[in-house]
Backbone as JSON, one array per atom type, in Angstrom:
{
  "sequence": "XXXXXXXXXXXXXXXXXXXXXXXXXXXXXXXXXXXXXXXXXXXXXXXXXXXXXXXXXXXXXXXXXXXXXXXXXXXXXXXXXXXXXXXXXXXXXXXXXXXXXXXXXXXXXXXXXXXXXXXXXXXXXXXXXXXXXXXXXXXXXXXXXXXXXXXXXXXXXXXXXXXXXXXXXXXXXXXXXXXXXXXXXXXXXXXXXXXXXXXXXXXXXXXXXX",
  "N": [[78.34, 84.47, 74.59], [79.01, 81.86, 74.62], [81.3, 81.59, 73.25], [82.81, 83.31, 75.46], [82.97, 81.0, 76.6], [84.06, 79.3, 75.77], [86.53, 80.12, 75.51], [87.66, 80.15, 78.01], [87.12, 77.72, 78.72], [89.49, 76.22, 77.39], [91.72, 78.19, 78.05], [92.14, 76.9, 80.57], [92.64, 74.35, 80.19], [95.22, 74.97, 79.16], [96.01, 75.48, 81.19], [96.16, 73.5, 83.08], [98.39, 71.78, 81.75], [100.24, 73.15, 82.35], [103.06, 72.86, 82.11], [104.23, 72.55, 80.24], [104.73, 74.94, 78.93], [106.46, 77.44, 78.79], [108.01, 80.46, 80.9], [106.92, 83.28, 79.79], [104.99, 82.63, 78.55], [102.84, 81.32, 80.12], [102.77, 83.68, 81.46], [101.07, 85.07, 80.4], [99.04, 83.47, 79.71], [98.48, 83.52, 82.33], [97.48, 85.83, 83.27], [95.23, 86.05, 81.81], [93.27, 84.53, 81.88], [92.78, 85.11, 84.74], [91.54, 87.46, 84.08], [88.83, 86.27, 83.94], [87.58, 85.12, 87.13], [87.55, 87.51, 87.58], [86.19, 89.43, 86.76], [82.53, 90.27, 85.82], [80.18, 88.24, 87.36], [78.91, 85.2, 86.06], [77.14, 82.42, 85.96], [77.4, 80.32, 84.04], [80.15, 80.11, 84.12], [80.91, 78.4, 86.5], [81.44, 75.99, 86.67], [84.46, 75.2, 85.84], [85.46, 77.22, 87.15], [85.22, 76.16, 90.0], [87.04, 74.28, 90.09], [88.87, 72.46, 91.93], [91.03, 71.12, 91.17], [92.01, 72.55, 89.6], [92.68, 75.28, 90.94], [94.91, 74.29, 92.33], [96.69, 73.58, 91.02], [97.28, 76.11, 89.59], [98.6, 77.19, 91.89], [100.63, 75.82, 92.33], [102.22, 76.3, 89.86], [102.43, 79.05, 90.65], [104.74, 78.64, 93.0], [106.5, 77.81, 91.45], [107.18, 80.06, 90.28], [108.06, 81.81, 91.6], [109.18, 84.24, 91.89], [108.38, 86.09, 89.87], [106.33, 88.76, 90.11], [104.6, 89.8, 88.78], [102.84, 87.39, 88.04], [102.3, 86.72, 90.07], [100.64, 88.14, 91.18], [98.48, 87.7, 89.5], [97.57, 85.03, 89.69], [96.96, 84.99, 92.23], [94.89, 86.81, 92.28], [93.08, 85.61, 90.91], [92.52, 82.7, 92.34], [91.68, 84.03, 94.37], [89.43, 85.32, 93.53], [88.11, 83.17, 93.04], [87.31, 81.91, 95.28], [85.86, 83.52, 96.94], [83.73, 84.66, 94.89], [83.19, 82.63, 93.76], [82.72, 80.52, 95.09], [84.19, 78.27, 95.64], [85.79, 75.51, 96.88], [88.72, 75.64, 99.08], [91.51, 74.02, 99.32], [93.97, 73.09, 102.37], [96.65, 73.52, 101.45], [96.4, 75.1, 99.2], [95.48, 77.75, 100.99], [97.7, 78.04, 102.68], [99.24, 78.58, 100.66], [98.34, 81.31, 100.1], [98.89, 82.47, 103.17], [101.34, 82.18, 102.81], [102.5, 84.25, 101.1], [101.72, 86.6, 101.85], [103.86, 88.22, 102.79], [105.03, 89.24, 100.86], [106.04, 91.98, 99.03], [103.98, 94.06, 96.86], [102.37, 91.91, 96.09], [100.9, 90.95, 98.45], [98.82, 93.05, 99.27], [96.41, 92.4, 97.05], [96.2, 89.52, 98.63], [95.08, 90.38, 100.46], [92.37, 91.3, 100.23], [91.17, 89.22, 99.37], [91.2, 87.16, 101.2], [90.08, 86.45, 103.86], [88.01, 85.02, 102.84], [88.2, 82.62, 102.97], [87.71, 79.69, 103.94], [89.48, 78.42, 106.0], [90.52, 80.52, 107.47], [89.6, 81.45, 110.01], [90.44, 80.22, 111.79], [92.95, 80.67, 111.8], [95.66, 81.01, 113.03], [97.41, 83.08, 113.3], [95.39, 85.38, 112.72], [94.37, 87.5, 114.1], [96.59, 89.27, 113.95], [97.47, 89.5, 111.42], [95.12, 91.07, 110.94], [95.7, 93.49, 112.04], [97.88, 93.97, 110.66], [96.82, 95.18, 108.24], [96.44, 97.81, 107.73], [98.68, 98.68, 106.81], [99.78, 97.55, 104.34], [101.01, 98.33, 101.27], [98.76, 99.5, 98.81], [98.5, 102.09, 100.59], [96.35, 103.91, 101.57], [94.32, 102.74, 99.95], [94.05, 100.05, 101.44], [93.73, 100.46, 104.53], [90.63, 100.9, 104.09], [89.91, 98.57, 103.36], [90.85, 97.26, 105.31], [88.93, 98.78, 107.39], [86.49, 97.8, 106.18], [86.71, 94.97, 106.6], [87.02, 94.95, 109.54], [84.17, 95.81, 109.99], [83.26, 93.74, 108.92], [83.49, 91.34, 110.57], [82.47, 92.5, 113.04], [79.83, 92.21, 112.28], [79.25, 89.53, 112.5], [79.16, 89.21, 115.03], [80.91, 88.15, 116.21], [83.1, 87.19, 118.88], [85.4, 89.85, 120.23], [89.46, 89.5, 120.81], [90.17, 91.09, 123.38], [92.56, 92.82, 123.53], [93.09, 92.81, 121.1], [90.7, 94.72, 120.11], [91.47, 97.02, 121.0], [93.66, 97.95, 119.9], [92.52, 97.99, 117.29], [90.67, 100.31, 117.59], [92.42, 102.07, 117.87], [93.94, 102.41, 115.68], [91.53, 103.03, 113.65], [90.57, 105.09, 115.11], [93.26, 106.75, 114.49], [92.9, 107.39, 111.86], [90.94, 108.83, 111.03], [91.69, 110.84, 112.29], [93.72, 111.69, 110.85], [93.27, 111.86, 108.48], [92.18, 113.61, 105.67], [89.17, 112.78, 104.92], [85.9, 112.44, 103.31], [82.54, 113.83, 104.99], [80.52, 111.69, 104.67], [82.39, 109.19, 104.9], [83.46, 109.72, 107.49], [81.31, 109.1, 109.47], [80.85, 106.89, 108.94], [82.78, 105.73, 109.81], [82.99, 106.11, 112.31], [80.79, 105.61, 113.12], [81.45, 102.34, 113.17], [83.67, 102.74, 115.15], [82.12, 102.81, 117.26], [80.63, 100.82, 117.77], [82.84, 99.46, 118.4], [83.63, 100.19, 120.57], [81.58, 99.67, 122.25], [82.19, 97.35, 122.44], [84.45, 96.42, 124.21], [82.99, 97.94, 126.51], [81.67, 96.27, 127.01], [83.08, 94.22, 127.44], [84.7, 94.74, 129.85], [83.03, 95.1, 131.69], [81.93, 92.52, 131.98], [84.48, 91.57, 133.14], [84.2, 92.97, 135.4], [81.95, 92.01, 136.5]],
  "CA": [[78.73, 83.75, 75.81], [79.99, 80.48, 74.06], [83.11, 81.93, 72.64], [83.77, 83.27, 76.58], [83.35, 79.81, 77.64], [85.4, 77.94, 75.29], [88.14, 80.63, 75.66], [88.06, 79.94, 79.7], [87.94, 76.48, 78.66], [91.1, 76.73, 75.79], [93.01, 78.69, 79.22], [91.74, 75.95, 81.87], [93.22, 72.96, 79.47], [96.73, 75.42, 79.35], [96.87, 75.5, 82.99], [96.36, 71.96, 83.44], [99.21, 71.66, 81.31], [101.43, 73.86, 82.44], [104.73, 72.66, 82.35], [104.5, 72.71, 78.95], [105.04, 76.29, 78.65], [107.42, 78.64, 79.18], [107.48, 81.49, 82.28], [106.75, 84.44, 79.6], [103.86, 81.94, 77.92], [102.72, 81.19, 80.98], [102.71, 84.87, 82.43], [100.02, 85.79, 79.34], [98.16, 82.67, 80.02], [97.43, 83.36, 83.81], [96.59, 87.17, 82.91], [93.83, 85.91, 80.38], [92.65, 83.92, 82.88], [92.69, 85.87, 85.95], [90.28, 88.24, 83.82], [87.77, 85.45, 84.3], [87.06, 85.16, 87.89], [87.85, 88.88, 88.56], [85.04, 90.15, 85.85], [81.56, 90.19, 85.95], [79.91, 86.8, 87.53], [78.18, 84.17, 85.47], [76.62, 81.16, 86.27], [78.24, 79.47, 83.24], [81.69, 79.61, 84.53], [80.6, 77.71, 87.9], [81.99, 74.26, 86.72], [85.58, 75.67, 85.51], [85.74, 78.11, 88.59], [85.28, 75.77, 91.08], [87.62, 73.07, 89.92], [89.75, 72.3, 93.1], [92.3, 70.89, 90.8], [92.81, 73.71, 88.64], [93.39, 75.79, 92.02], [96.07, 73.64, 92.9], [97.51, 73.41, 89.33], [97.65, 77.48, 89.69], [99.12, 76.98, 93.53], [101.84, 74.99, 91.65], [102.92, 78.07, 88.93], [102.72, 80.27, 91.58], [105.74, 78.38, 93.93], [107.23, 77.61, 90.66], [108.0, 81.12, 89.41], [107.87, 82.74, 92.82], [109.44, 85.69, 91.81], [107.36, 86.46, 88.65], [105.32, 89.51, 90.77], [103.33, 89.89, 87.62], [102.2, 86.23, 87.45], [102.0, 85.64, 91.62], [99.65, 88.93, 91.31], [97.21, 87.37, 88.84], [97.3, 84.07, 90.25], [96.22, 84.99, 93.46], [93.47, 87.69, 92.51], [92.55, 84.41, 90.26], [92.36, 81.97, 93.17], [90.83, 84.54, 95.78], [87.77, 85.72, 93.12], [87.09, 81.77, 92.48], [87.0, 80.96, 96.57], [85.33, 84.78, 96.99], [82.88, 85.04, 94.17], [82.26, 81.87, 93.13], [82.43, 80.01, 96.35], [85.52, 77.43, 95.37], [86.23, 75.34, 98.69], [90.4, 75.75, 98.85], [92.51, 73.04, 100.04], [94.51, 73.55, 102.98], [97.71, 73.52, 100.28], [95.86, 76.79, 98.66], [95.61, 78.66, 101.7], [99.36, 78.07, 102.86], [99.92, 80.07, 99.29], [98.06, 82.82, 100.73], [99.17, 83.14, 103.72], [102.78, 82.91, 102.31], [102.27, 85.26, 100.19], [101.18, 87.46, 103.35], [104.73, 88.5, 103.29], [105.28, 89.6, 99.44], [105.47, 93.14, 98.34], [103.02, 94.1, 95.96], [101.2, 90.77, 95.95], [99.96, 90.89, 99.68], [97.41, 93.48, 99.04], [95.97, 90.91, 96.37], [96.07, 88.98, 99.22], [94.72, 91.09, 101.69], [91.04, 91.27, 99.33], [89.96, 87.4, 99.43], [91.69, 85.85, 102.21], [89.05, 86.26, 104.81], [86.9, 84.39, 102.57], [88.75, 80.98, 103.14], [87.24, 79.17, 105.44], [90.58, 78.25, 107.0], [91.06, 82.07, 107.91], [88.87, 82.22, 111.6], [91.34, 78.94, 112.42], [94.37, 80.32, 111.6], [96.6, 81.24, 114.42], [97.9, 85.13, 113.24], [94.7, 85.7, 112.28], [94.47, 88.78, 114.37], [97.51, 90.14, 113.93], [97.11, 90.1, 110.24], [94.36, 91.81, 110.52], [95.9, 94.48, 112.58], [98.62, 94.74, 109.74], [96.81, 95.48, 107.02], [96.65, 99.14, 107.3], [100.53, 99.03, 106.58], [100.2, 97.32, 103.7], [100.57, 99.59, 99.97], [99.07, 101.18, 98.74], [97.83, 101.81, 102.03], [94.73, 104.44, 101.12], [92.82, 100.88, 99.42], [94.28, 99.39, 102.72], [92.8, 101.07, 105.3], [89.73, 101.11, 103.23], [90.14, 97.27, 102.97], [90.63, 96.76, 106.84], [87.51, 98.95, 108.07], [85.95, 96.15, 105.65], [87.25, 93.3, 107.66], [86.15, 95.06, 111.0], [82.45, 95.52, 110.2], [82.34, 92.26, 108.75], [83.31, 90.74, 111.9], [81.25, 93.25, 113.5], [77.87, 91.62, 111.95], [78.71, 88.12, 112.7], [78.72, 89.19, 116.24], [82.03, 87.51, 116.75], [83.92, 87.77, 120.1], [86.86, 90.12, 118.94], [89.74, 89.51, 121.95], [90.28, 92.49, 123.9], [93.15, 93.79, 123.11], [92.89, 93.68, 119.25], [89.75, 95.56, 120.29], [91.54, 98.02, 121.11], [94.34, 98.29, 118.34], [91.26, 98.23, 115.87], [90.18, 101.56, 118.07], [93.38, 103.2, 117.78], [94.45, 102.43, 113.95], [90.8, 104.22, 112.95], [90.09, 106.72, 115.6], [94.13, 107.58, 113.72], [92.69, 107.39, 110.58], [90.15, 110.06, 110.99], [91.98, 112.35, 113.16], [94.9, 112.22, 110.34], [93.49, 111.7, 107.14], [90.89, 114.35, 104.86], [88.03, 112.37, 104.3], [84.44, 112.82, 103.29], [81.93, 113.41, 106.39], [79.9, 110.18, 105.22], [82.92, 108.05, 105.07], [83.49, 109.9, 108.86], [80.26, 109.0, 109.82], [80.85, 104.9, 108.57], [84.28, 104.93, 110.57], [82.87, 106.75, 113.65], [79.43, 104.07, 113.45], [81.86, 101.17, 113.56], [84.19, 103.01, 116.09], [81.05, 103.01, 118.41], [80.09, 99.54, 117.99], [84.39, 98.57, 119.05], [83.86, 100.56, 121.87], [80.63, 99.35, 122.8], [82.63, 95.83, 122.53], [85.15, 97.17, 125.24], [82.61, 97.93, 127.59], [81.03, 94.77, 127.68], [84.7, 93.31, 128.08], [85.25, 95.64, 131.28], [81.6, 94.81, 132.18], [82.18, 90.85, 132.23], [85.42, 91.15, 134.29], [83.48, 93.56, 137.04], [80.63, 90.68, 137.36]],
  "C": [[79.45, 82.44, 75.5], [80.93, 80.51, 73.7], [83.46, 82.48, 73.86], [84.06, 82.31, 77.07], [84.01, 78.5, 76.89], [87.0, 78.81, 75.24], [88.65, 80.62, 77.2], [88.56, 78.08, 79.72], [89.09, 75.93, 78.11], [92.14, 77.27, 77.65], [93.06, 77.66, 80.56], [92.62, 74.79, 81.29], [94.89, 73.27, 79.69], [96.91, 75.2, 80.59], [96.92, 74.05, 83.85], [97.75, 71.43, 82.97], [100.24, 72.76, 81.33], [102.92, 74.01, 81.87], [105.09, 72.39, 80.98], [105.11, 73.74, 78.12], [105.96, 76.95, 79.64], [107.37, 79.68, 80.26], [106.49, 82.86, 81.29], [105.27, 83.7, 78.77], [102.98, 82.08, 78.97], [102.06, 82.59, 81.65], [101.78, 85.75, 81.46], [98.92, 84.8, 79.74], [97.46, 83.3, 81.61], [96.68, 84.75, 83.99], [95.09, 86.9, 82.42], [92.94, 85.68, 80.91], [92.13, 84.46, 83.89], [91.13, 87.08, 85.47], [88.81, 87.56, 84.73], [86.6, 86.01, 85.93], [86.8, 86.75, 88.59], [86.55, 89.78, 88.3], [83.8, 90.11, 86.39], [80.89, 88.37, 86.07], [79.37, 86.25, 86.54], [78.46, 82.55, 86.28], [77.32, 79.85, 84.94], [79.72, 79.17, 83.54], [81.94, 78.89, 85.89], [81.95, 76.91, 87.88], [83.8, 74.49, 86.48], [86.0, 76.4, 86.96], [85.66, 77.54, 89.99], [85.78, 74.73, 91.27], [88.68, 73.48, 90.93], [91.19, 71.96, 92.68], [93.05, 71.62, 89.8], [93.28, 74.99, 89.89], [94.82, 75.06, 92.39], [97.4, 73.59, 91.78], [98.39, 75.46, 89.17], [98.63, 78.16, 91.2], [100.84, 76.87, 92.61], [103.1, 76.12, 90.54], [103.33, 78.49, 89.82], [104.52, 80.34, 92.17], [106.73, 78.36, 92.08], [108.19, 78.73, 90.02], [107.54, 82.17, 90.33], [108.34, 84.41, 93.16], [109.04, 86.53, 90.86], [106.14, 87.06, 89.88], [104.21, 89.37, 89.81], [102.48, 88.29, 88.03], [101.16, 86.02, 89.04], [100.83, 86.72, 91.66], [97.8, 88.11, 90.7], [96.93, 85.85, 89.5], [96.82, 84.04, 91.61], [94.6, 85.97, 93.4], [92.35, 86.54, 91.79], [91.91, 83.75, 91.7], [91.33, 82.82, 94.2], [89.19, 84.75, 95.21], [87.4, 84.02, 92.94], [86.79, 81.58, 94.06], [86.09, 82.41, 97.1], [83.71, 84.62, 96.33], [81.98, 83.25, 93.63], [82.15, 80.18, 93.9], [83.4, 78.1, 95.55], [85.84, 76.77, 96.77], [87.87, 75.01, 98.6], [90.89, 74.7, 99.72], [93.29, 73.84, 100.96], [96.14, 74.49, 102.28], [97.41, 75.25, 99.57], [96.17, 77.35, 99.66], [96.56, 79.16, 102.43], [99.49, 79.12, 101.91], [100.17, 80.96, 100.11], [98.71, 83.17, 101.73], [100.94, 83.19, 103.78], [103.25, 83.89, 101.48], [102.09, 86.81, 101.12], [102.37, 88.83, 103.12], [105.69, 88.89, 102.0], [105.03, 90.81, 99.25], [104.91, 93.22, 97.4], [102.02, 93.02, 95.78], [100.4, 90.3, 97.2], [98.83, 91.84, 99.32], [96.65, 92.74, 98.12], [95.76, 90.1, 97.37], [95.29, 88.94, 100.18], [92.98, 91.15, 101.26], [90.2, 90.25, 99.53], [90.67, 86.59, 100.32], [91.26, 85.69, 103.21], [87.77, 85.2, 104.41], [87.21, 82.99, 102.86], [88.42, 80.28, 104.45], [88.04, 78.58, 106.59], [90.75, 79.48, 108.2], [90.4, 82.21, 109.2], [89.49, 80.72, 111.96], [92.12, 79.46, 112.34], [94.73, 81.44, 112.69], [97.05, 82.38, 114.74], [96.69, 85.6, 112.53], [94.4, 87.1, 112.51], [95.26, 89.92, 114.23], [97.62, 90.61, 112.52], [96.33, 91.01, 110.11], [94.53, 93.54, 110.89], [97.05, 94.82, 111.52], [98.19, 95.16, 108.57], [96.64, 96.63, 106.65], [97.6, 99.55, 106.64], [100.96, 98.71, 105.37], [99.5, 98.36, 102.22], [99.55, 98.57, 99.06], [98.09, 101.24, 100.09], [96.32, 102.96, 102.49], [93.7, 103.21, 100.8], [93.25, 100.22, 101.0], [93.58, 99.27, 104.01], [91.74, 101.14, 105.0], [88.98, 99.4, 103.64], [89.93, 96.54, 104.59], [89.83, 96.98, 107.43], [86.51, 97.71, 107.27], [85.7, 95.19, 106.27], [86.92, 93.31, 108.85], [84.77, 95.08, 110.97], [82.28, 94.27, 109.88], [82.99, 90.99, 109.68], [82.58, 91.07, 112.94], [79.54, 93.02, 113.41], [78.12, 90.52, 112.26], [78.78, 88.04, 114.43], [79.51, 87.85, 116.84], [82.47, 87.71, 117.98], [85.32, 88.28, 119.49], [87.7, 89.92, 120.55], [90.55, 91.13, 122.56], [91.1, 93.67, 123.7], [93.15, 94.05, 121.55], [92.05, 94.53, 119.18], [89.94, 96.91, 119.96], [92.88, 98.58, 120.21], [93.31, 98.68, 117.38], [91.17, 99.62, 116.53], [91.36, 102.61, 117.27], [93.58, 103.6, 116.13], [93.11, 103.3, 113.63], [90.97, 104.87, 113.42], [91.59, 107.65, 115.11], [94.03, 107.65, 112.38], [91.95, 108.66, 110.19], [90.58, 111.4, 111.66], [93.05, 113.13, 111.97], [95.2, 112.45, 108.6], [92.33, 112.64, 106.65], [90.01, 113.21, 104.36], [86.7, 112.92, 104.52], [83.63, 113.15, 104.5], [80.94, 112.1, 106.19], [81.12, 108.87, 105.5], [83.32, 108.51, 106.95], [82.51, 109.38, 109.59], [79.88, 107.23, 109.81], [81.82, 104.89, 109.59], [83.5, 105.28, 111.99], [81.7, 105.24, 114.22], [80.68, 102.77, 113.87], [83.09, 101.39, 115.01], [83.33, 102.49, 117.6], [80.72, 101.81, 118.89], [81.42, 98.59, 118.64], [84.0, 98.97, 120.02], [82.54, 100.11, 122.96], [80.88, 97.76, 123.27], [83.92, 96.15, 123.83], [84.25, 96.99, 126.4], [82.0, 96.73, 127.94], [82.15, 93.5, 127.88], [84.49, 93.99, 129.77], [83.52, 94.56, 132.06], [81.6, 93.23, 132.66], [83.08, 90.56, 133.48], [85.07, 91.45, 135.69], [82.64, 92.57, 137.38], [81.43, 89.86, 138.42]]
}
């Protein structure tokens, strides 16, 4: 464990110092790294993983070499497992990334994984509508997968969802199951959370009749 945590610390010192290095230096460094938060947790990598200014330092790469997919990939699955897994509180500055990033092929799904965890994300303004695009985004099997995700776990905090996304959420599964071969337990998870949208429906209709 001491040789993982002086080689997180050895890649934490590089990324502080960035601008020292090169894009193709650079684009090995944030790989090495990215392992880190993505791997198996430890309690030893707390203090490194939840440095606010090494998020920002990795924010900074990102815009810098904005078209380096490879790099903007690892730097965000980086950033999302430290504010995800190891509970990182993200500057507003971070979460801009993300949701510019929203709008990146191949590096939005990366995106699409840990960006509910940001505590900005039940403030931000397209919050719903993101959530209604993420079926669309590839590979769009993990997608859909990824979005029933995002509905139950608004579904347990016994959120108010607003009515009509209600009923987009309805449609996108109840066309998921009518159009795709899956298992009968994963039918049986989509149908349960189907039940509980529609049970959110009637107590919309139900409010407006009072």
């Amino acid at each position: 464990m001491q040789q993982k945590i002086k080689i997180l610390e050895d890649l934490r010192d590089k990324l502080y110092l960035w601008k020292s290095y090169n894009e193709e230096d650079l684009e090995k460094i944030t790989s090495a790294f990215e392992r880190f938060p993505r791997k198996e947790f430890s309690t030893f990598y707390i203090p490194i993983l939840t440095d606010a200014i090494l998020a920002e330092h990795l924010v900074a790469i990102g815009k810098t070499f904005s078209t380096n997919t490879c790099m903007l990939i690892n730097i965000i699955s980086s950033i999302g497992n430290m504010v995800w897994r190891y509970k990182l509180y993200p500057s507003d500055k971070v979460f801009n990334f993300f949701k510019e990033a929203t709008s990146l092929k191949k590096v939005n799904y990366y995106v699409s994984l840990n960006i509910s965890s940001f505590p900005q994300y039940n403030s931000w303004e397209e919050r719903w509508d993101y959530l209604i695009s993420i079926p669309n985004i590839s590979p769009k099997k993990k997608s859909i997968e990824n979005f029933h995700t995002e509905v139950k776990k608004i579904l347990s905090t016994k959120e108010k969802i607003p009515f009509q996304v209600t009923k987009e959420l309805l449609t996108i599964l109840k066309n998921h199951i009518n159009t795709t071969k899956i298992s009968d337990y994963l039918i049986e998870n989509y149908l349960n959370t189907i039940h509980k949208l529609e049970q959110e429906l009637k107590y919309s209709y139900d409010s407006v009749s009072l």
